[in-house]
N, CA and C atoms as a LAMMPS dump frame, in Angstrom:
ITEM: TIMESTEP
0
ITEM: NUMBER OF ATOMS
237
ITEM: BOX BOUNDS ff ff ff
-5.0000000000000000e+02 5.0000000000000000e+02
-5.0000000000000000e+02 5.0000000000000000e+02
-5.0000000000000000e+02 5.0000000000000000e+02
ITEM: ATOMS id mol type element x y z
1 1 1 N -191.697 -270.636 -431.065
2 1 2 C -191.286 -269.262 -430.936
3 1 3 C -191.665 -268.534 -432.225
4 2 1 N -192.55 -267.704 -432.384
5 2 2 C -192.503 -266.426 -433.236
6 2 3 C -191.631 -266.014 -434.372
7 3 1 N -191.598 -265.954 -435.658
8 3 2 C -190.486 -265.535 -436.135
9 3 3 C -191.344 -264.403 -437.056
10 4 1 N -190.604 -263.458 -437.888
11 4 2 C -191.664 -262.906 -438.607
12 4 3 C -190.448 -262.794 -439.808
13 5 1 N -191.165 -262.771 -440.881
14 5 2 C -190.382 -262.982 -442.467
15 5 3 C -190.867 -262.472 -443.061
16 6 1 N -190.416 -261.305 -444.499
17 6 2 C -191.123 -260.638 -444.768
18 6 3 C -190.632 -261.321 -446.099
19 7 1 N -191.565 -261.489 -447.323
20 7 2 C -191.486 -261.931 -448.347
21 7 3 C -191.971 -261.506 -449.744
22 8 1 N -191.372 -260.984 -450.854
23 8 2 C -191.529 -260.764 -451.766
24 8 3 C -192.77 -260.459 -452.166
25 9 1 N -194.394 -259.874 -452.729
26 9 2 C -195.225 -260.224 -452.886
27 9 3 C -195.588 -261.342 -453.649
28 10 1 N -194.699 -261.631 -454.951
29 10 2 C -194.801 -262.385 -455.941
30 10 3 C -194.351 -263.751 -454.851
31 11 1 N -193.495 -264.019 -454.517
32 11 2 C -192.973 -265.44 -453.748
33 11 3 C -194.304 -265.775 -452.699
34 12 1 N -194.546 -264.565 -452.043
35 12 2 C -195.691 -264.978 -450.728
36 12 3 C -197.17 -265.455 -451.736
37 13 1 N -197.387 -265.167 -452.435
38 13 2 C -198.775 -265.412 -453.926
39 13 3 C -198.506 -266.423 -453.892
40 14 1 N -197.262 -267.079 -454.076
41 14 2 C -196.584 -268.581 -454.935
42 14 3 C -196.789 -269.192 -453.716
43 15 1 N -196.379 -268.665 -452.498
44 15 2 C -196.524 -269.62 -451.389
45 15 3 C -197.735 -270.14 -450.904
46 16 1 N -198.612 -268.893 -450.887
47 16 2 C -199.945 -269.367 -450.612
48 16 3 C -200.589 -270.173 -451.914
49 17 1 N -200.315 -270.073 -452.817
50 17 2 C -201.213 -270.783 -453.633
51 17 3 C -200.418 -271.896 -454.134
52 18 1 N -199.259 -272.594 -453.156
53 18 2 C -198.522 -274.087 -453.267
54 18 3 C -199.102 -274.227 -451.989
55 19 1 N -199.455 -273.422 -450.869
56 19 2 C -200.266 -274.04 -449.631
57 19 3 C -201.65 -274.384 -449.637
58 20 1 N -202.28 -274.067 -450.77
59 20 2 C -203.945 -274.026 -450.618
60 20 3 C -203.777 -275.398 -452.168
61 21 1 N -202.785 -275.456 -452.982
62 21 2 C -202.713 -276.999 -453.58
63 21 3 C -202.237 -278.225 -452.394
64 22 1 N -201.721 -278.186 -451.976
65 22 2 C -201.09 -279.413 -451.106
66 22 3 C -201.74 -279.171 -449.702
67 23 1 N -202.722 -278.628 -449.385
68 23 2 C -203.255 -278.772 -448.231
69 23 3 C -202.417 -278.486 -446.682
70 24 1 N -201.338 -277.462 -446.779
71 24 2 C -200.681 -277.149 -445.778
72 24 3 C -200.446 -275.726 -445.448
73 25 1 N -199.664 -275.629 -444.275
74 25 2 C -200.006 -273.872 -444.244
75 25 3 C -198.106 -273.139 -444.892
76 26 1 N -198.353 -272.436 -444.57
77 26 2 C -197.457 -271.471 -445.453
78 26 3 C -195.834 -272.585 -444.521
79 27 1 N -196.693 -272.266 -442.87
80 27 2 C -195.386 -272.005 -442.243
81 27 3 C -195.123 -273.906 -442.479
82 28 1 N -195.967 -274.634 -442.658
83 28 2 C -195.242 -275.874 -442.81
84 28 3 C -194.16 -276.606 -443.741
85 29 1 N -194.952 -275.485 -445.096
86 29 2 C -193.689 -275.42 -445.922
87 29 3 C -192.637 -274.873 -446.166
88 30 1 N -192.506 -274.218 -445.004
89 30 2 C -191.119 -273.326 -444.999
90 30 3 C -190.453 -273.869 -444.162
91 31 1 N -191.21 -274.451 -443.322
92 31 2 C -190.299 -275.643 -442.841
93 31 3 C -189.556 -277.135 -442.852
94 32 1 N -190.221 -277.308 -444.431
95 32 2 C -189.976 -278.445 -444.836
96 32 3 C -188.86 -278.258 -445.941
97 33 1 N -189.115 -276.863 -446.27
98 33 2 C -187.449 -275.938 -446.943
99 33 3 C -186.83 -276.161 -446.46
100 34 1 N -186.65 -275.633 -444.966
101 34 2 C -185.529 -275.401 -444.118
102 34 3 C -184.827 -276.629 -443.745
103 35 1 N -185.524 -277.947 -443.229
104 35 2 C -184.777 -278.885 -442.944
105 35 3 C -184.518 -279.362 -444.424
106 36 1 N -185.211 -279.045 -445.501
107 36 2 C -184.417 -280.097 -446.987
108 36 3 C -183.195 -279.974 -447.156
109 37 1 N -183.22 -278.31 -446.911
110 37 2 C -181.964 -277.558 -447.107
111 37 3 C -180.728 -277.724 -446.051
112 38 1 N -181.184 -277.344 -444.694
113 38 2 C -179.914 -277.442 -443.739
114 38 3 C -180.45 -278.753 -443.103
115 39 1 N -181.188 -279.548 -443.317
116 39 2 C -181.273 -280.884 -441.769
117 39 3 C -181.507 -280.418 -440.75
118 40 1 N -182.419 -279.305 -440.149
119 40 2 C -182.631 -279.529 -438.811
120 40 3 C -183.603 -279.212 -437.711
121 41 1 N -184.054 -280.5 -438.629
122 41 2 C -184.773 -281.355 -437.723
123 41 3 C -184.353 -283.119 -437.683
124 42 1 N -184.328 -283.796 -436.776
125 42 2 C -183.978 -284.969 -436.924
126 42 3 C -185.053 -285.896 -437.263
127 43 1 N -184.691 -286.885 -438.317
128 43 2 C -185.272 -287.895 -438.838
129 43 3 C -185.523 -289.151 -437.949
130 44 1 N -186.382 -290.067 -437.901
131 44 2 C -186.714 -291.444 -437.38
132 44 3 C -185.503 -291.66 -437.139
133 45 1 N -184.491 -292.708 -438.047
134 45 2 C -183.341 -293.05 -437.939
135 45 3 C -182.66 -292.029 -436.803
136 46 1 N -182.34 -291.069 -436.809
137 46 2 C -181.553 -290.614 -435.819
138 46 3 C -182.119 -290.642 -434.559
139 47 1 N -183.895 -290.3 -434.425
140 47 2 C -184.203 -290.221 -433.199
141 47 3 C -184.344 -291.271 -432.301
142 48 1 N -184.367 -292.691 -433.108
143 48 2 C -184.264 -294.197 -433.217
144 48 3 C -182.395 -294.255 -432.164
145 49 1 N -181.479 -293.701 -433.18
146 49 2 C -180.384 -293.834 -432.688
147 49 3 C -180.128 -293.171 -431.383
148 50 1 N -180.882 -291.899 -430.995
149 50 2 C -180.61 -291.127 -430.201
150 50 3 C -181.218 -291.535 -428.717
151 51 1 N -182.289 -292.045 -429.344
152 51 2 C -183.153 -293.18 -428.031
153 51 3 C -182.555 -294.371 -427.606
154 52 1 N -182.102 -295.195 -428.607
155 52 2 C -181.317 -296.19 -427.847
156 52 3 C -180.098 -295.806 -427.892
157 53 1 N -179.658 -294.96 -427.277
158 53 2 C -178.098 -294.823 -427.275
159 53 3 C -177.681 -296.004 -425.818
160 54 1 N -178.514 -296.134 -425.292
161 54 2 C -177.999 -296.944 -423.773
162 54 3 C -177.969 -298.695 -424.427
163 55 1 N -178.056 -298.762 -425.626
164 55 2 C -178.501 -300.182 -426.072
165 55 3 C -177.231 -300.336 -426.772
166 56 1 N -177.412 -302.017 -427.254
167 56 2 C -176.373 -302.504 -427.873
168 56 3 C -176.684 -301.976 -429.204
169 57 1 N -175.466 -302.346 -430.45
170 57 2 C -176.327 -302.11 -431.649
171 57 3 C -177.11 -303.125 -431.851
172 58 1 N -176.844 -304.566 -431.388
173 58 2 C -177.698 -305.572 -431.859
174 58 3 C -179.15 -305.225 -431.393
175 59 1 N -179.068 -304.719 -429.961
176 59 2 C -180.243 -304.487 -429.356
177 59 3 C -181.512 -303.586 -429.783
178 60 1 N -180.31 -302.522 -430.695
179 60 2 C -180.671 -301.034 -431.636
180 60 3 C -181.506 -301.554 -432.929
181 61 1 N -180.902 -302.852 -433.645
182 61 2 C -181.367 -303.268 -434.852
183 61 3 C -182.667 -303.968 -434.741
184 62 1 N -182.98 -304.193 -433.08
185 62 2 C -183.774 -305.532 -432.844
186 62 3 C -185.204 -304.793 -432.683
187 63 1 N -184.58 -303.404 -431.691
188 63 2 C -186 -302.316 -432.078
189 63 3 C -186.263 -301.914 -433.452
190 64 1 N -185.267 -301.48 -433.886
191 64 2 C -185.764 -300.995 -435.325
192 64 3 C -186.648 -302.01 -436.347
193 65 1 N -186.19 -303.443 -436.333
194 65 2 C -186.819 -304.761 -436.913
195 65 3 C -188.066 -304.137 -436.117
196 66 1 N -187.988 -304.382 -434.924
197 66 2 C -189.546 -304.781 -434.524
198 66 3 C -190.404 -303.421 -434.644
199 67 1 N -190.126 -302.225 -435.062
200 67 2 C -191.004 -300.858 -435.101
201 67 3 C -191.361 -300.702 -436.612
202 68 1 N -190.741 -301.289 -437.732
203 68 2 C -190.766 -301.053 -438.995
204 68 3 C -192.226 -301.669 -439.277
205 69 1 N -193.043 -302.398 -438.702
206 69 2 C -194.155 -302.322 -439.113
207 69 3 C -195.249 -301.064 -439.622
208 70 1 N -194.548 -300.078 -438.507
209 70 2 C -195.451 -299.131 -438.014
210 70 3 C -195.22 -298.08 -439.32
211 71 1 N -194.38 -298.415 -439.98
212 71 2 C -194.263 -297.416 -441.42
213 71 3 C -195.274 -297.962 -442.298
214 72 1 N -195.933 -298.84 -441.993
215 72 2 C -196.933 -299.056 -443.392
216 72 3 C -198.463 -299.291 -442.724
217 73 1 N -199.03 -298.167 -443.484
218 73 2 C -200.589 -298.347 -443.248
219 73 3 C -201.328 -299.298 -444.2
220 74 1 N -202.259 -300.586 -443.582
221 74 2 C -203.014 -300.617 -444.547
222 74 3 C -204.304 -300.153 -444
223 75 1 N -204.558 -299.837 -445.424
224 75 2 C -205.839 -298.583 -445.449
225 75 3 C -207.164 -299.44 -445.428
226 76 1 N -207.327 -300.649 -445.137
227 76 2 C -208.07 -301.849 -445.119
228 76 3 C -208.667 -302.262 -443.464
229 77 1 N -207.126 -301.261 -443.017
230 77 2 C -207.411 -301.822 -441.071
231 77 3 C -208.191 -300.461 -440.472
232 78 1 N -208.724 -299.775 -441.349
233 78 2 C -209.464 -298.222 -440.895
234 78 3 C -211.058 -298.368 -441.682
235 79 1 N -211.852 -298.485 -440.373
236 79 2 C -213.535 -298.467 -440.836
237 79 3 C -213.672 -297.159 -441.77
């Protein structure tokens, strides 16, 4: 959905030129404000919890064991 924000000139300068260092766009980092600040968006862990809610916890821990691979790249398995 659309939002429109009107911003300081000096802050919107700062924004674009922390978006054109880190390779992202304005609006990604304002969204990475927003959840630092209030949480909301949900994290792995919760969406983990929120998916197996029909599971045991043992059953909960047994996915999480077995998905934690998937947090580590090696950069060795990419031609």
């Amino acid at each position: 959905m659309p939002i429109s924000l009107r911003l300081p000139p000096e802050t919107n300068a700062r924004l674009q030129a922390l978006a054109a260092k880190t390779g992202k766009t304005k609006t990604a980092l304002i969204l990475e404000a927003l959840n630092k600040k209030y949480h909301i968006q949900k994290d792995r862990a919760q969406l983990i919890r929120d998916f197996s809610g029909w599971m045991s916890s043992a059953e909960s821990e047994v996915l999480r064991e077995s998905v934690a691979d998937f947090r580590i790249v090696n950069e060795g398995d990419w031609p």
